[in-house]
C-alpha positions in Angstrom: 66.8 16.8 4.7 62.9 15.6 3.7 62.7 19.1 1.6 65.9 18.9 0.1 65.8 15.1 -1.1 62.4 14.2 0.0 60.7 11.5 2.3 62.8 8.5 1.9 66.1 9.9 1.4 65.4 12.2 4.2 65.0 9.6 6.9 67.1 7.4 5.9 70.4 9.5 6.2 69.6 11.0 9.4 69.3 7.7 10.8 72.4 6.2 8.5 74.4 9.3 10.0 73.4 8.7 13.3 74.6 4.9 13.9 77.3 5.2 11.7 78.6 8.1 13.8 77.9 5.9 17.1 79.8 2.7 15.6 82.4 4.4 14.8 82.9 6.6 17.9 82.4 3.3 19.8 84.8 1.4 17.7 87.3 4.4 18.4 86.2 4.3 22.3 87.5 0.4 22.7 91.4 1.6 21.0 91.2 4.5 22.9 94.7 4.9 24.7 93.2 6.5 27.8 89.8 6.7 30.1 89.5 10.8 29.3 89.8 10.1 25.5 87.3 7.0 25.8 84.6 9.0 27.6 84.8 11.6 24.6 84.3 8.4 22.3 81.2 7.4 24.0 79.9 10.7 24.4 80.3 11.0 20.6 78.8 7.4 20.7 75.7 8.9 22.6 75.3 11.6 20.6 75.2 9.6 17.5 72.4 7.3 18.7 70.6 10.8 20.1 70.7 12.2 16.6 68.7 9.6 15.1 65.8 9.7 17.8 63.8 12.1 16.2 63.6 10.7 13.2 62.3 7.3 15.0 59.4 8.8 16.1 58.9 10.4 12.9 59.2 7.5 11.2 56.3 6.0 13.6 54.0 8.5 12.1 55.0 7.7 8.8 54.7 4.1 8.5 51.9 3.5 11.6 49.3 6.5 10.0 46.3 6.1 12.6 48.5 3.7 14.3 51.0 5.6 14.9 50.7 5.0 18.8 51.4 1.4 18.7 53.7 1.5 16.5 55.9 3.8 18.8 54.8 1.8 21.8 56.0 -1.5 20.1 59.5 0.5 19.6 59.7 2.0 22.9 58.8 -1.4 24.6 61.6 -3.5 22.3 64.1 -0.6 23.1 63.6 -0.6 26.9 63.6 -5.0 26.7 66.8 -4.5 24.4 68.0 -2.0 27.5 67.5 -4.3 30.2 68.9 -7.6 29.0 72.2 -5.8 28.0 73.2 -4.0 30.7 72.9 -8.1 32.5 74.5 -9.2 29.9 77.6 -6.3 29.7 78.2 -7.5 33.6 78.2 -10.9 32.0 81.0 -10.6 30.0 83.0 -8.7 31.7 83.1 -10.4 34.8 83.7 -13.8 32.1 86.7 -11.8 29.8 88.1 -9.8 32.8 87.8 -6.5 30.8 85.4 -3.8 29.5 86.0 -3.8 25.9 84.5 -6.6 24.6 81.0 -5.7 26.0 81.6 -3.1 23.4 81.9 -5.7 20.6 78.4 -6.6 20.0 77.3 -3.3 20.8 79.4 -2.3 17.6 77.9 -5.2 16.3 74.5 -4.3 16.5 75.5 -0.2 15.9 76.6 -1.4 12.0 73.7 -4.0 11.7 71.3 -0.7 12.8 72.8 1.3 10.1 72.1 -1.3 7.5 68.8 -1.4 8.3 68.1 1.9 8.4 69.0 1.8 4.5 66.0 -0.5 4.2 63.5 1.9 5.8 60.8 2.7 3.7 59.0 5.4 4.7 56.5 5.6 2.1 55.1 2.2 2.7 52.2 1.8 5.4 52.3 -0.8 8.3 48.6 -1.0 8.6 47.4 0.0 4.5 43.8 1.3 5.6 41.2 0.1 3.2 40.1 2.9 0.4 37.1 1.3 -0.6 35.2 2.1 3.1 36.0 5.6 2.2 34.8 6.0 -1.1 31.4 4.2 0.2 
């Protein structure tokens, strides 16, 4: 995809088509008529969130440079906090609705909101611009 439309374009789709696919299969999981046809959705919903993955930790080295490792730790640390605090709060609300599809809700929710920000991503642009001027010194 980088070759073929370059940097930006590149990683912005793979990640685009990775939560879009993941929203939508998870969408499709909470109408699904049976269990056998749900597990297909969330394994499609899996998959989706899997696809973009590599293209996370490429992005790290794109945007963190000689920071590359905090970058990923700070992403890696988020995504494990992010883990934790919903599986709690997926027992929350079931155990408060009575049923297992509206923890999907906001995990749809957040799927779409993903996607949108993966339109946003940048590349190109440094977290940490290193100063040019030590260099050239």
């Amino acid at each position: 995809m980088i070759k073929r439309h370059g940097l930006r374009s590149g990683r912005r789709w793979l990640g685009i088509a990775g939560l879009t696919t993941a929203a939508l299969s998870m969408t499709a999981a909470i109408f699904a008529p049976s269990g056998s046809l749900a597990l297909v959705f969330l394994s499609l919903a899996y998959g989706g969130i899997l696809f973009q993955q590599p293209t996370l930790c490429a992005l790290c080295l794109d945007v963190g440079r000689k920071n590359a490792g905090a970058v990923f730790g700070f992403m890696n640390t988020a995504a494990n906090v992010a883990s934790a605090v919903s599986a709690v709060v997926f027992g929350y609300l079931v155990g408060y609705f009575g049923n297992y599809n509206t923890p999907f809700i906001p995990m749809v929710a957040l799927l779409a909101l993903g996607t949108l920000l993966w339109m946003q991503v940048d590349p190109t642009v440094e977290l940490f611009p290193e100063d040019r001027s030590a260099e050239s010194v």
